[in-house]
C-alpha distance (Angstrom), angle and dihedral (degrees) to the residues before:
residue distance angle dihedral
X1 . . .
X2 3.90 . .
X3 3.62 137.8 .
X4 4.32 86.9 -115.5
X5 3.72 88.2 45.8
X6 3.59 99.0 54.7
X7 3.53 96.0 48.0
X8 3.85 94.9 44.3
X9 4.42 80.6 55.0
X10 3.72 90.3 53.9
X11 3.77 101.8 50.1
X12 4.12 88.0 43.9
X13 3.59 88.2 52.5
X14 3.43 95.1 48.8
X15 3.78 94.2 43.6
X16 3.70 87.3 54.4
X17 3.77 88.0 47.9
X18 3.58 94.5 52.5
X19 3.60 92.5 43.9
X20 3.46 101.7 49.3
X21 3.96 95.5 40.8
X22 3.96 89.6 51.8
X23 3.72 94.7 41.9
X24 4.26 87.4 116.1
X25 3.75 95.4 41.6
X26 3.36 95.6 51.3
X27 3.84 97.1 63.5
X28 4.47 121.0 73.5
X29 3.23 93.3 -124.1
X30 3.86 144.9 27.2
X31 3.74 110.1 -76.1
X32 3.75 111.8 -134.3
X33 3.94 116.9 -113.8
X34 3.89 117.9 -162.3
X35 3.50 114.9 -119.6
X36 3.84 89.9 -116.5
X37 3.49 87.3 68.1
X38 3.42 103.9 41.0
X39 3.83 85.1 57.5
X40 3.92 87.6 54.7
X41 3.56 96.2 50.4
X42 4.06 92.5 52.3
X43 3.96 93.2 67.3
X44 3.93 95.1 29.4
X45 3.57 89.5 100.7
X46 3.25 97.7 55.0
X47 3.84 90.5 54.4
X48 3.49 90.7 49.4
X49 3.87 92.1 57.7
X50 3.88 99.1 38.4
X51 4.25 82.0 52.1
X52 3.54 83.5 59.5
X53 3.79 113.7 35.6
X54 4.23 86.7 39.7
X55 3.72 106.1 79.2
X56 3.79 84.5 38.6
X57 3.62 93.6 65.2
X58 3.47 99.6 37.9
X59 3.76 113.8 28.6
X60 3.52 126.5 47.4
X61 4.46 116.9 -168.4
X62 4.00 93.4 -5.7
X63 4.29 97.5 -50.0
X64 3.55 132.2 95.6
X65 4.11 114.8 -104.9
X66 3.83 100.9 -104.4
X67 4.04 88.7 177.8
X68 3.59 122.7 86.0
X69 3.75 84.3 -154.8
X70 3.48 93.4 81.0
X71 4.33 113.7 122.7
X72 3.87 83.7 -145.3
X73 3.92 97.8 62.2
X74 4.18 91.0 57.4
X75 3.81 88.7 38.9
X76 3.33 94.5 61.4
X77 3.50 99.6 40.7
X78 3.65 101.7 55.3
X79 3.71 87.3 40.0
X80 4.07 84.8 61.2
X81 3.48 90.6 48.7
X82 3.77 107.6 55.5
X83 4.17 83.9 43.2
X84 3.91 90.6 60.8
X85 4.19 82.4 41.1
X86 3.54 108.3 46.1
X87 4.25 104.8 7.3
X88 3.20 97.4 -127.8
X89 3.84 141.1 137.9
X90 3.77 105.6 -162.0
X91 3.64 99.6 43.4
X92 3.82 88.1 39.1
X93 4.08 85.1 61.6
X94 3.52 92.9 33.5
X95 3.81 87.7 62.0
X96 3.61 92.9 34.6
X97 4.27 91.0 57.1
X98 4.24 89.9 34.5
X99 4.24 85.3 59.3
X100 3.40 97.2 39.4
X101 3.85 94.1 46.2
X102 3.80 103.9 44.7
X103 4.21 84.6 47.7
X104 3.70 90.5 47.5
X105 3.58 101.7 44.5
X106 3.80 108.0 24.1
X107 3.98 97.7 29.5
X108 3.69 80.8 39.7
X109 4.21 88.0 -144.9
């Protein structure tokens, strides 16, 4: 790819960024959102992270984990169970990371 094309991929991608992250400013008034989607939008983050932290947890180069022996499995676990205990999301990665990293290095899993 060339020097010209490069730039002309940044400056669209930031156009679209701009666009896309003003969209609501940009209009005089409020836009009206159906309630539908309003009710979407509450749990999309949520999606969003479970998309992301998922495969982590339970694949490992493109294939499911088939061994139990896997620091990842425990991590996650424990991490799940001080979030439903205490609420919240520090200490629930902070036990997440402790489990995984005591199995990992001193189990050597």
């Amino acid at each position: 790819m060339s020097e010209v094309w490069t730039w002309i991929a940044l400056v669209g991608l930031a156009g679209i960024t701009v666009l896309t992250r003003g969209f609501f400013m940009i209009a005089e008034r409020p836009l009206p959102i159906p309630g539908w989607l309003r009710e979407v939008l509450k749990v999309a983050p949520l999606a969003a992270l479970v998309a992301v932290v998922a495969p982590q947890v339970f694949m490992t180069q493109g294939h499911v984990i088939t061994t139990w022996q896997d620091p990842r499995w425990p991590g996650a676990v424990a991490a799940s169970c001080y979030f439903f205990w205490r609420r919240g999301i520090l200490g629930t990665i902070l036990v997440g990371m402790a489990v995984m990293l005591t199995l990992k290095l001193g189990l050597h899993w």
